[in-house]
N, C-alpha and C positions, 0 to 999 in steps of 0.2 A: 645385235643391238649396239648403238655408239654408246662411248664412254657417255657423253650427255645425256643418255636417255637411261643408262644403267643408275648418273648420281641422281637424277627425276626420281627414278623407282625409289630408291635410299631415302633421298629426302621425303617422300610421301609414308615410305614404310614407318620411318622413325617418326613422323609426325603425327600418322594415325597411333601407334603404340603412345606416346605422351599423350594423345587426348584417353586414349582405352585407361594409361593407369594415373591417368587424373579424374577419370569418372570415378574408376574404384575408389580412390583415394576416399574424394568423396562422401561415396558412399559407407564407407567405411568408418569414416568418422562422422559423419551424422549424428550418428544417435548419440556417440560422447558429448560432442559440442552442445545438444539440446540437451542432457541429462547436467550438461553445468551452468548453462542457462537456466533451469530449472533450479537447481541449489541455490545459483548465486540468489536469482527475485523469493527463494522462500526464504535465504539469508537476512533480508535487509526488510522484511516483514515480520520475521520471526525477533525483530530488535525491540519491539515494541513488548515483548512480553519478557517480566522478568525472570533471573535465572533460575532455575528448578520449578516454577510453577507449571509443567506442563510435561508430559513424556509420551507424547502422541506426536504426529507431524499435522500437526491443525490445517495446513492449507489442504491435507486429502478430507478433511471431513468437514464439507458444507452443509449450511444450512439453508433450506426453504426459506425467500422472502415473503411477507406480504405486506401491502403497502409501503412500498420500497420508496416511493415519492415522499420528499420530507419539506418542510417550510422552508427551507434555504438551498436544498440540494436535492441528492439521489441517493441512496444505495445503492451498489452494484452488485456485492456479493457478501456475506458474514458464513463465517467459520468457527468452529468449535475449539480451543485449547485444554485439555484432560489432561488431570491429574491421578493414577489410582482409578483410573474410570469414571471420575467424577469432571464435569466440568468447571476447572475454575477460570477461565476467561472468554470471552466472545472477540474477533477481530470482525470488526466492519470495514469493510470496503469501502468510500464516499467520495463524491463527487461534487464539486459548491462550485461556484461562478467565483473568479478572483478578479481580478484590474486588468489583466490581458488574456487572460480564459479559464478554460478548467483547471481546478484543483485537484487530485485527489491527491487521498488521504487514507491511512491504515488505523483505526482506533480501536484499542483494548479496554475491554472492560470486564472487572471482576465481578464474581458471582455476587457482589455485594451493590455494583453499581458504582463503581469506584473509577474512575480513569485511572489506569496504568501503564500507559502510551501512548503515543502518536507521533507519526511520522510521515511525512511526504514522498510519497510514492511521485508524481508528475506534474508539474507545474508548467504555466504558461508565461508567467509575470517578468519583467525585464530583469537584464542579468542584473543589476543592482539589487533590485526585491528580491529576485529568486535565492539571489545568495546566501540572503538573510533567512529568511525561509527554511532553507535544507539545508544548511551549514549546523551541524551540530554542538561545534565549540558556542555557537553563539548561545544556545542554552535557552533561544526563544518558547518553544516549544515546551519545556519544560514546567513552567510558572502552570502548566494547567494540569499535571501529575495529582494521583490524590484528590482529584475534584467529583463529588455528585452533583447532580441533577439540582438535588436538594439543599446544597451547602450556602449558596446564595438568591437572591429573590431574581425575577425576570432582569429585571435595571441591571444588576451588579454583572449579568453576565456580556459585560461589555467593556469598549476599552477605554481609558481612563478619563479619555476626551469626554465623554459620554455620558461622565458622571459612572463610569463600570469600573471594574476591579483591575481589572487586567491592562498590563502595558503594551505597546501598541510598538509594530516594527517601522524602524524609521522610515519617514514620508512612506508607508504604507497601510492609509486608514482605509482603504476599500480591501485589500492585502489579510490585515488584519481581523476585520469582521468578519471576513468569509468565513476564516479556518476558525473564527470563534463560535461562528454561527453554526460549522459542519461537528465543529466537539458537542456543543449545546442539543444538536440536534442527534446525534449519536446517542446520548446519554438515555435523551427523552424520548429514543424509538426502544431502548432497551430495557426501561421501565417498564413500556407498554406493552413491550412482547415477551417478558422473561422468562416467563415458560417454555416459553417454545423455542428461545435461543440456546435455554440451557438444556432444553431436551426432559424437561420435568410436565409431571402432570400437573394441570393447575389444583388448586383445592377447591 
């Protein structure tokens, strides 16, 4: 065999071994990189609920929907948050139409029917909107903590232009209504179905 055909064999040899130990690699790390993937989206889910109300990992314990279609949006999925075995909050999944496309949205609600989060999971709307949006210094988001179903009439659950209660993100009145219309409708699928969200028998 010439020298040339000896460094052929070398260079083939060493080339298949880097692909064999870049498959293991790989494989090998797989399952970490999904198990922190996994943390990190139940992280930024689990921000919606406040601290010590829950001692479960809510995103393993799903709930059956029905009638998952709402007046503004979708459901996509609701989970259970326990405390002590008892449920005290519901996460709904939700999905509304914005100014450049789908919303969605993570909303908590306590056993009381209370808002006590919400946060933007995936937006479409341009970077100027979007920023406002998911930027949490800005504190948008917030104005609607503490709110039921019940605390204002139809009208008031609107933004300010509208003659509603709520302020509205700058130059984003389509923006706006959606995510008030995907809380509004959240509240008023969890009224309708509390039993069965919190896992209680009705009476």
């Amino acid at each position: 065999m010439t020298a040339r055909w000896r460094s052929a064999a070398v260079l083939l040899l060493v080339a298949g071994l880097a692909i064999v130990a870049t498959l293991a690699w790989q494989r090998f790390t797989a399952g970490p990189i999904a198990e922190a993937s996994r943390q990190w989206q139940e992280q930024q889910w689990l921000k919606v609920l406040p601290p010590g109300s829950y001692d479960n990992r809510p995103l393993q314990t799903p709930v059956p929907l029905t009638d998952a279609k709402l007046s503004h949006g979708h459901l996509l999925a609701a989970y259970r948050a326990n405390l002590s075995g008892v449920t005290s909050a519901v996460l709904l999944h939700s999905r509304a139409q914005g100014y450049g496309g789908a919303i969605e949205l993570v909303i908590a609600i306590d056993r009381q029917g209370r808002l006590v989060g919400v946060r933007v999971l995936e937006q479409q709307e341009s970077p100027g909107l979007g920023d406002q949006l998911v930027d949490p210094a800005r504190h948008w988001l917030d104005q609607f903590i503490g709110r039921t179903l019940r605390d204002t009439s139809e009208q008031a659950w609107a933004i300010k232009r509208d003659q509603g209660a709520f302020d509205q993100l700058a130059g984003a009145t389509v923006t706006s209504r959606a995510v008030i219309e995907a809380i509004q409708d959240a509240l008023r699928y969890f009224d309708q179905h509390r039993p069965a969200l919190l896992g209680e028998t009705p009476p």
